[in-house]
N, C-alpha and C positions, 0 to 999 in steps of 0.2 A: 337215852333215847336211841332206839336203832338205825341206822343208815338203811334208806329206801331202797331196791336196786331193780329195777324194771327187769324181766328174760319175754322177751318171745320165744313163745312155745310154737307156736305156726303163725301162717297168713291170718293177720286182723288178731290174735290168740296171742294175751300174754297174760302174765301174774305179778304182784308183787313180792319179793322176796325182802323178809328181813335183814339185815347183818347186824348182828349184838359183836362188837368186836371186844376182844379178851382186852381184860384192865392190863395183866403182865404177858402180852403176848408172847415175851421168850418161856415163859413159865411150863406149858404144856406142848405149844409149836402145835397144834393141830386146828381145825378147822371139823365143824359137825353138820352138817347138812338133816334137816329132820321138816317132814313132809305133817301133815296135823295127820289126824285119826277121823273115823266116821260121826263121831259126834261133836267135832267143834273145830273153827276153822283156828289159823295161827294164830290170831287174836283171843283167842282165851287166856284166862288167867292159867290155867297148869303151862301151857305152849309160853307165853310171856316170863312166867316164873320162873320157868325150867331152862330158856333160853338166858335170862338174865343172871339165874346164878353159875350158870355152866359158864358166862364169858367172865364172871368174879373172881373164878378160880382159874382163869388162864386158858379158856379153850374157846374161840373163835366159833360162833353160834349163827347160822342161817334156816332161818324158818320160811317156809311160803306156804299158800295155797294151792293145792290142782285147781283146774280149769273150774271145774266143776262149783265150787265152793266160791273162786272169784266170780264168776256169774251169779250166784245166789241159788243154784240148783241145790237141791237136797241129794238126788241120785246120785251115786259116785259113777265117773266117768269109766271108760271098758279099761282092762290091764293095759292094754296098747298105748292107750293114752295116758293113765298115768304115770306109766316108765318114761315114755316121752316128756311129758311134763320135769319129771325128773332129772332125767338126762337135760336137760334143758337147762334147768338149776347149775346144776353141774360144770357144764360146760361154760353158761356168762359165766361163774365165779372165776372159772381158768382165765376166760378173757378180760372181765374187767375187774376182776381183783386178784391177780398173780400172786403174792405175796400170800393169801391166804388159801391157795390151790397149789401147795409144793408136793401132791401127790403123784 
């Protein structure tokens, strides 16, 4: 089961992020950040599947939705926001999970 980890993205604007953490974390030492695609949000089974075996074999796996998808819009959000979104991502991992942001 993966670990919940709230990011705010802006004021009121946040997502949930998955963390699938690796079974032999010394095994690969890396962490993979991956955003879903236009036709399904993190909760799909390829996004769940793919997540789950990537942290099997040793590699610290975070999945989230953009904004967009957590609201339940269909339309993807502008570039601007979903870099931000992303960056967003990114940055809680550095804050609240160090260990898996040695980059």
């Amino acid at each position: 089961m993966p670990e919940r980890m709230r990011v705010e993205v802006g004021p009121d604007q946040e997502v949930i992020a998955l963390v699938y953490h690796a079974a032999k974390p010394d095994l690969a030492d890396i962490t993979l950040i991956l955003g879903h695609g236009a036709g399904a949000d993190q909760t799909s089974g390829f996004m769940t599947k793919f997540a789950t075996e990537l942290a099997a074999r040793g590699v610290n796996t975070i999945t989230f939705n953009f904004l967009y998808a957590e609201q339940g819009r269909r339309v993807p959000d502008t570039k601007n926001k979903l870099e931000a979104c992303f960056r967003a991502v990114v940055e809680t991992t550095r804050e609240k999970k160090p260990a898996l942001a040695r980059w």
